[in-house]
Backbone and ligand atoms as CSV (ligand in chain L), in Angstrom:
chain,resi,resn,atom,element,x,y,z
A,1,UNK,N,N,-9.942,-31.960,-9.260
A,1,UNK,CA,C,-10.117,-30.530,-9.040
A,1,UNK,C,C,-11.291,-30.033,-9.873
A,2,UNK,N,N,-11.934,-28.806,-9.376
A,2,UNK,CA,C,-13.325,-28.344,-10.264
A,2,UNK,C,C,-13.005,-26.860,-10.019
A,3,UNK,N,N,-13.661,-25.993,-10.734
A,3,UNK,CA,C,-13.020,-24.899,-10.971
A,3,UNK,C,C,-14.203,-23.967,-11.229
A,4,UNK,N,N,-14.958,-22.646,-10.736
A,4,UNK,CA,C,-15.970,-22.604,-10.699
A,4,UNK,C,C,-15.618,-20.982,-11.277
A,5,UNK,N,N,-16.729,-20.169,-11.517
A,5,UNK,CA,C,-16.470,-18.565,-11.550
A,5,UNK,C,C,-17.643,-18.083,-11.153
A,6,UNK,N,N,-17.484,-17.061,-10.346
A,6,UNK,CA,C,-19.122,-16.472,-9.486
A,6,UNK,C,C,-19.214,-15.473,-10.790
A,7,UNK,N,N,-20.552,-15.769,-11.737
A,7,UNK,CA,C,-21.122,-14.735,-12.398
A,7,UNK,C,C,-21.355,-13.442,-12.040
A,8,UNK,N,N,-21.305,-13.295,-10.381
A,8,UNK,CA,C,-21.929,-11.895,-10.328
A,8,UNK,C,C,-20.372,-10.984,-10.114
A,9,UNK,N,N,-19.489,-11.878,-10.098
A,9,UNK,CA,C,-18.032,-10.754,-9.545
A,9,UNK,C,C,-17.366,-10.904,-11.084
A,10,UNK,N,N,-17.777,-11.891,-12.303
A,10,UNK,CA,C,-16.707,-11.911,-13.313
A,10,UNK,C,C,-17.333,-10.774,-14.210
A,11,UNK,N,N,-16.596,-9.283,-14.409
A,11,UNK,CA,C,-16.406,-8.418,-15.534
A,11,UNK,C,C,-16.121,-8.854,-16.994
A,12,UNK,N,N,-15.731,-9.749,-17.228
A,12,UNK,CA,C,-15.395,-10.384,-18.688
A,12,UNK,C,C,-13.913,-9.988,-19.083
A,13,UNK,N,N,-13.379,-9.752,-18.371
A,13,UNK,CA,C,-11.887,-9.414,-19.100
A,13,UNK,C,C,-10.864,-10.155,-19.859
A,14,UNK,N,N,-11.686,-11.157,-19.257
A,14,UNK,CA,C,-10.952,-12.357,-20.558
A,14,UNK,C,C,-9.448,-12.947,-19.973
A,15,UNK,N,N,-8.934,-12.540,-19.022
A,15,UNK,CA,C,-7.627,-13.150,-18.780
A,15,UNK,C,C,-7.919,-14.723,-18.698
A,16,UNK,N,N,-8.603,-14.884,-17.694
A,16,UNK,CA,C,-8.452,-16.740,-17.480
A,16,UNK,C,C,-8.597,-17.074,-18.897
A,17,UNK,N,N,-9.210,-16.869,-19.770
A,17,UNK,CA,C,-8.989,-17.624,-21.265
A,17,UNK,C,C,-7.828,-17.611,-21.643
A,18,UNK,N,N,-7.062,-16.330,-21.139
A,18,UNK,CA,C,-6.063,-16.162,-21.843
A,18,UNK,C,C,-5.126,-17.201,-21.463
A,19,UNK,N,N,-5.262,-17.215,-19.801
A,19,UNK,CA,C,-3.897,-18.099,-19.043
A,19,UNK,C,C,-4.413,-19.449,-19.419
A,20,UNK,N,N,-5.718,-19.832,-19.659
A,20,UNK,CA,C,-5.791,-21.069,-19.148
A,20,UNK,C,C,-7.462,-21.582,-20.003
A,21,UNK,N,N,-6.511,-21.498,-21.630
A,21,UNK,CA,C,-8.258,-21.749,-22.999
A,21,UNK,C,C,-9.067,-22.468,-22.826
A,22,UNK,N,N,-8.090,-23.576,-22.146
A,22,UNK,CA,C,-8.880,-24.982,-22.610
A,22,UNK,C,C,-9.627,-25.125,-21.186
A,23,UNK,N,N,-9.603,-24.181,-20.450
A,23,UNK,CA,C,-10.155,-24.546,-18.926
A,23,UNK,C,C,-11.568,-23.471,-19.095
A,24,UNK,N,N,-11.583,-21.550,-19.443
A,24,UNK,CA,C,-12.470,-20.901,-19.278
A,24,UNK,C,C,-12.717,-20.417,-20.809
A,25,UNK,N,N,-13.966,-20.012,-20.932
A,25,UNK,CA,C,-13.862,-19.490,-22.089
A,25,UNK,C,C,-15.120,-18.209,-21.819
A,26,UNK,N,N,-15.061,-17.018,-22.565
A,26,UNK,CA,C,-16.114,-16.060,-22.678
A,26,UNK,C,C,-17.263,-16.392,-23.316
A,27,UNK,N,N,-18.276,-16.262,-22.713
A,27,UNK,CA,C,-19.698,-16.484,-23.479
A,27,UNK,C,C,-20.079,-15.215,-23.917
A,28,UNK,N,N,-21.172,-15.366,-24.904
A,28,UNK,CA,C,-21.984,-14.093,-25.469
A,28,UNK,C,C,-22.437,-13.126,-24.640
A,29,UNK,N,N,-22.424,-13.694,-23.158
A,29,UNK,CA,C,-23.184,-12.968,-21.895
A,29,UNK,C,C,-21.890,-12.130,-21.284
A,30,UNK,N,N,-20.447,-12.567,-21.968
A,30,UNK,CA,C,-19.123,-11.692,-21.516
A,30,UNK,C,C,-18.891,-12.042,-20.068
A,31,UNK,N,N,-19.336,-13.342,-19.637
A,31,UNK,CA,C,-18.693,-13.853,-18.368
A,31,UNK,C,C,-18.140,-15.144,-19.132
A,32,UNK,N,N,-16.723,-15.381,-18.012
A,32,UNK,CA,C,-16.308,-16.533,-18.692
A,32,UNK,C,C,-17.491,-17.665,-17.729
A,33,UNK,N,N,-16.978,-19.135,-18.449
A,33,UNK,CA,C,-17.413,-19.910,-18.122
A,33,UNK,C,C,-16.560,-21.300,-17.814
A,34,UNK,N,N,-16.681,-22.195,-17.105
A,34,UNK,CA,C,-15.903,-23.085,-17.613
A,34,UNK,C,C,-16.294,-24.553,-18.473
A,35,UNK,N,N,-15.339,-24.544,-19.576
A,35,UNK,CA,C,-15.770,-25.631,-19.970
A,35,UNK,C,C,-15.762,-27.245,-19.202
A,36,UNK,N,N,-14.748,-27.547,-17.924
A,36,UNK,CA,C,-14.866,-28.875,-17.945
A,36,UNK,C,C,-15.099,-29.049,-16.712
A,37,UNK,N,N,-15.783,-30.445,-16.400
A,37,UNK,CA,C,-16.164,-30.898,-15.203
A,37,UNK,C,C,-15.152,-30.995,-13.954
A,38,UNK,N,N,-14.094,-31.516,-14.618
A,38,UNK,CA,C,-12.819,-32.431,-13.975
A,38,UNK,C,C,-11.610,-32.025,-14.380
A,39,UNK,N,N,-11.241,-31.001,-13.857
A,39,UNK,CA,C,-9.341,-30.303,-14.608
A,39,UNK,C,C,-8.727,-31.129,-14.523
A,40,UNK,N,N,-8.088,-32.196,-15.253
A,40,UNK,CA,C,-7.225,-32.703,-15.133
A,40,UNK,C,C,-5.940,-32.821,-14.997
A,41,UNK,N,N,-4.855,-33.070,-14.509
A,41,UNK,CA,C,-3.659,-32.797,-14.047
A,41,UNK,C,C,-3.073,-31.640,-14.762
A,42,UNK,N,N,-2.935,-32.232,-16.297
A,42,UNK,CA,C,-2.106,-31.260,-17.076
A,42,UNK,C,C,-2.582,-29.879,-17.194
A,43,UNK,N,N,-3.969,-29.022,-16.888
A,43,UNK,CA,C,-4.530,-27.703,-17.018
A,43,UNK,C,C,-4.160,-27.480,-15.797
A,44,UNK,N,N,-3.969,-28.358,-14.264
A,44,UNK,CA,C,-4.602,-27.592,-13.113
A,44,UNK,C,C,-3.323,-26.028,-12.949
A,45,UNK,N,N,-1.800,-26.432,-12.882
A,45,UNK,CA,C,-1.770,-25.566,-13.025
A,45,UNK,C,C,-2.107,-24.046,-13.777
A,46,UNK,N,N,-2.338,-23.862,-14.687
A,46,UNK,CA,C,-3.024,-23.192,-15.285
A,46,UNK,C,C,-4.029,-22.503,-14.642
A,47,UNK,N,N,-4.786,-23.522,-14.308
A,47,UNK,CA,C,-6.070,-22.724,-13.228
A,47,UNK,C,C,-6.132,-22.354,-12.264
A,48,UNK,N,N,-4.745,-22.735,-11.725
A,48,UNK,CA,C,-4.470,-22.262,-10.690
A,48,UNK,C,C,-3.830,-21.079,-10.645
A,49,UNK,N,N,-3.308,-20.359,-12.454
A,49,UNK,CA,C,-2.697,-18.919,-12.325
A,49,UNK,C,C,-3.971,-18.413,-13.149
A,50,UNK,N,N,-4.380,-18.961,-13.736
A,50,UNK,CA,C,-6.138,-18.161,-14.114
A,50,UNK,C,C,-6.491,-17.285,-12.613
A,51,UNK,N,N,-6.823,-18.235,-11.512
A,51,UNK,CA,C,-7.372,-17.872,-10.259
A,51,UNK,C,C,-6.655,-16.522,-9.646
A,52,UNK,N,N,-4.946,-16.720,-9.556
A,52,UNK,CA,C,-4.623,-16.184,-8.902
A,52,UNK,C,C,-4.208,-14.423,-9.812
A,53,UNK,N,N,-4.929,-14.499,-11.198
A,53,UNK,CA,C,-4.809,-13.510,-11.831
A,53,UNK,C,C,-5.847,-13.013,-11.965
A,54,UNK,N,N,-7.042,-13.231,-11.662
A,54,UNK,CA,C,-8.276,-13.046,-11.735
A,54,UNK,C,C,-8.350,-11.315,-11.022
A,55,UNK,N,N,-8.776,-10.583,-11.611
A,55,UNK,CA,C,-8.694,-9.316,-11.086
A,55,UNK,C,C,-9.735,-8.914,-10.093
A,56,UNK,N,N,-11.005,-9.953,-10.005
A,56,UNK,CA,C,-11.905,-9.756,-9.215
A,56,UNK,C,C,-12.105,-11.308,-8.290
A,57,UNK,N,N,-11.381,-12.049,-8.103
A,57,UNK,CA,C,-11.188,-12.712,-7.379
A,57,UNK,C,C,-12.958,-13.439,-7.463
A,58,UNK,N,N,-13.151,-14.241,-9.200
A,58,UNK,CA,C,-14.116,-14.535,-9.316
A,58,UNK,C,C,-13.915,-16.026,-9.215
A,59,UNK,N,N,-12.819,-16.401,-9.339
A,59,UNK,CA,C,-12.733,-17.911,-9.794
A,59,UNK,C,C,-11.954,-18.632,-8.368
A,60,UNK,N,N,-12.763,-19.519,-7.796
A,60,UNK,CA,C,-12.845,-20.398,-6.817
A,60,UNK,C,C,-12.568,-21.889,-7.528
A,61,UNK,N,N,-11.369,-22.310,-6.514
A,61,UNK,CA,C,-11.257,-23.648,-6.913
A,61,UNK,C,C,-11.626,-24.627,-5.994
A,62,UNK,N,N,-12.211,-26.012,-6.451
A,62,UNK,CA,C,-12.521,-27.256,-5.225
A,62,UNK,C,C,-11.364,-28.568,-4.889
A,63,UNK,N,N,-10.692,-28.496,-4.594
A,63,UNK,CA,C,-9.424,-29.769,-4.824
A,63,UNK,C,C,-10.531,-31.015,-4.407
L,1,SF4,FE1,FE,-14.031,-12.970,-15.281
L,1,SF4,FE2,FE,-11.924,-13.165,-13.669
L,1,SF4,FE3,FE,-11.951,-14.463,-15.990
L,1,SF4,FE4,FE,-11.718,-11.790,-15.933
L,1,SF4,S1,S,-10.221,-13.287,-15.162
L,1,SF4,S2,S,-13.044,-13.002,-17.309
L,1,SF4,S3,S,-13.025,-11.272,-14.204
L,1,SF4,S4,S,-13.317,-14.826,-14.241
């Protein structure tokens, strides 16, 4: 799975860090980002309630 966030729809609100640290994190620019190439089993859920909490429906996932 890969896990992406469109810069131009993420506001910075910080939830996906919240649901899911080790997957997004906020940069200095106040969009998250993600740190890893390859979610591995144990985060995907996670990113998968990052996504579905996302208030601007920024974060797209690739199975
Ligand atoms: Fe950006 Fe969505 Fe994460 Fe909020 S939850 S920081 S809008 S990607």
């Amino acid at each position: 799975m890969k896990t992406f966030v469109d810069p131009d729809l993420c506001l910075g609100c910080g939830i996906c860090e919240t649901v899911a640290p080790e997957v997004f994190q906020l940069g200095p620019d106040a969009i998250a980002h993600v740190l890893l190439d390859e979610i591995p089993a144990n985060l995907q859920a996670a990113t998968r309630e990052a996504m579905d909490q996302c208030p601007e429906q920024a974060i797209s996932i690739e199975e």
